[in-house]
N, C-alpha and C positions, 0 to 999 in steps of 0.2 A: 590809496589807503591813508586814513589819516595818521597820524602818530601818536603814539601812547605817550604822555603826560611821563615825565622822568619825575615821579615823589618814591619816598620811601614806603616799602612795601612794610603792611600789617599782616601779622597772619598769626591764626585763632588753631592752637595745637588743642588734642583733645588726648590724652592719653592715662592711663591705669597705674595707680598709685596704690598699693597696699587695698586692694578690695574697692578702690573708690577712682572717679574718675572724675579727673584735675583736669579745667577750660583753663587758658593761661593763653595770653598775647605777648607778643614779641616783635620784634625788629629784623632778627637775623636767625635764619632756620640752615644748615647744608648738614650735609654727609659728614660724620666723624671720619677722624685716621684710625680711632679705633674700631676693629669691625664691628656692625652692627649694631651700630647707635645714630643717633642725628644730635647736632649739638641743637642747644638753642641759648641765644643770645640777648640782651635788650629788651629785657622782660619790662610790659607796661602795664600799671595800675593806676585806677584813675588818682584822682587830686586827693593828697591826702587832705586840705582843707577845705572840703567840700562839709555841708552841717550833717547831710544824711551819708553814712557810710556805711558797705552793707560786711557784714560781719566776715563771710564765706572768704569775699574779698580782702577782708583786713588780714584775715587768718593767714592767706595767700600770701600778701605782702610782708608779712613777718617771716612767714618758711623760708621766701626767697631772697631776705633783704641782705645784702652785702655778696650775693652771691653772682658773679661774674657770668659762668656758663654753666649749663648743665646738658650730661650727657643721658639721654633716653634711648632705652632699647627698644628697636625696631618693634618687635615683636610688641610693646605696649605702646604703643602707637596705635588709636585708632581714627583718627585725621587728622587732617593740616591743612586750613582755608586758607588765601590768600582774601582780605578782607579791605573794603572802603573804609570805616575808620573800628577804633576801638570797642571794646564792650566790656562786660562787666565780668574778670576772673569768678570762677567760683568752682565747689569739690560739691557731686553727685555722689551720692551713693550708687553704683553698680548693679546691686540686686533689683530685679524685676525689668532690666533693659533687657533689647533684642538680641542686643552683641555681648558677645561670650570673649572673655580675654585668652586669649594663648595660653595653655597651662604654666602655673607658677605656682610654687609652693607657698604660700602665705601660712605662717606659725600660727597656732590654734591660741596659743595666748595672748593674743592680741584682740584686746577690746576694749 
């Protein structure tokens, strides 16, 4: 068997935010000491001085910027790729996907 290449792993979390669902990369994914969460670490976006910049993703980059870790509840989790290299952050809207989030009360005024 040959041996796997020792690089840092990427990996493409996809989970449910307030009705919408956040693609986001990272460095560092495990198990919280809190129950029921996973942290995520080493959040990556592409080059901020790149000429084209796409907005989804700048927006991304601002939510998260200065922010160390974040802890995500299990239950809105809906994958975690481990990936060859990065890609492009960005927030779907949820309405009209096949996957149904875990019940959560989302406040009606909110729009």
């Amino acid at each position: 068997m040959a041996k796997r290449e020792i690089a840092e792993s990427i990996y493409r979390v996809l989970f449910h935010n307030q009705g919408q669902i956040y693609e986001v990369y990272a460095q560092a994914i495990y198990q919280s000491d809190l129950y029921g969460f996973i942290e995520v670490e080493d959040y990556m976006f592409g080059k901020k001085n790149q000429m084209v910049i796409d907005p989804s993703e700048d927006r991304l980059r601002t939510e998260f910027e200065g922010v160390k870790r974040s802890f995500i509840p299990m239950h809105a989790v809906v994958r975690i790729d481990e990936v060859e290299k990065e890609g492009i952050a960005k927030v779907k809207d949820s309405k009209g996907d096949k996957v149904t989030p875990f019940p959560i009360p989302v406040p009606k005024d909110l729009k």
